[in-house]
C-alpha positions in Angstrom: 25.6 38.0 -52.4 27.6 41.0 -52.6 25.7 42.3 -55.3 22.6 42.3 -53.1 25.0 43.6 -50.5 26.1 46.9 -52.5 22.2 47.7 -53.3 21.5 47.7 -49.8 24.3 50.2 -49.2 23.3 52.6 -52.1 19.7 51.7 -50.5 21.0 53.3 -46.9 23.0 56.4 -48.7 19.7 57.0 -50.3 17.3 56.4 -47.2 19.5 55.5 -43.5 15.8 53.8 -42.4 15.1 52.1 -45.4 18.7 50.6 -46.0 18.9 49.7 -42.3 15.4 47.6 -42.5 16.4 46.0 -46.2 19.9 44.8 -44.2 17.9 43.7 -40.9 15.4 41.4 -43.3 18.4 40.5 -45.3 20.8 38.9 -42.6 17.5 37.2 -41.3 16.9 35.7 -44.2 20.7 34.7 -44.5 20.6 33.4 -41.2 18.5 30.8 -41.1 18.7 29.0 -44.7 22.4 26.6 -44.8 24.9 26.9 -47.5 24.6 30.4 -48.5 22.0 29.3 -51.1 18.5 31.2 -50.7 16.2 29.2 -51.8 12.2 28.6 -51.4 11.4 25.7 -49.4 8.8 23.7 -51.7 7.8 20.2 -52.8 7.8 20.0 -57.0 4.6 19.7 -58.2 5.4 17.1 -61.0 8.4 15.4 -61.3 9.2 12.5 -64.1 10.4 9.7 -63.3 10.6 6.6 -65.6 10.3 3.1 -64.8 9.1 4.4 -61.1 5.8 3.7 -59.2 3.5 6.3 -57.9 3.2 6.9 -54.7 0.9 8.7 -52.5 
């Protein structure tokens, strides 16, 4: 994350309001989701899986 974390910085030396909404949405985000992993909540759409049943 500290890439993400120096763009906000040049972000806010470039544009205060800008930088301090990109860090407000940013330590949202990083709040809620565990490990320090952001990732997209989602089921996979197809998935293989031999010698497995369907099921529905």
């Amino acid at each position: 994350m500290s890439r993400l974390t120096e763009l906000i910085a040049k972000a806010k030396a470039k544009d205060p309001q800008l930088g301090a909404d990109m860090e407000r949405e940013f330590r949202a985000l990083s709040s809620r989701l565990s490990f320090g992993l952001n990732f997209e909540r989602h089921r996979p759409e197809a998935v293989e899986l031999p010698k497995r049943r369907v099921r529905r």
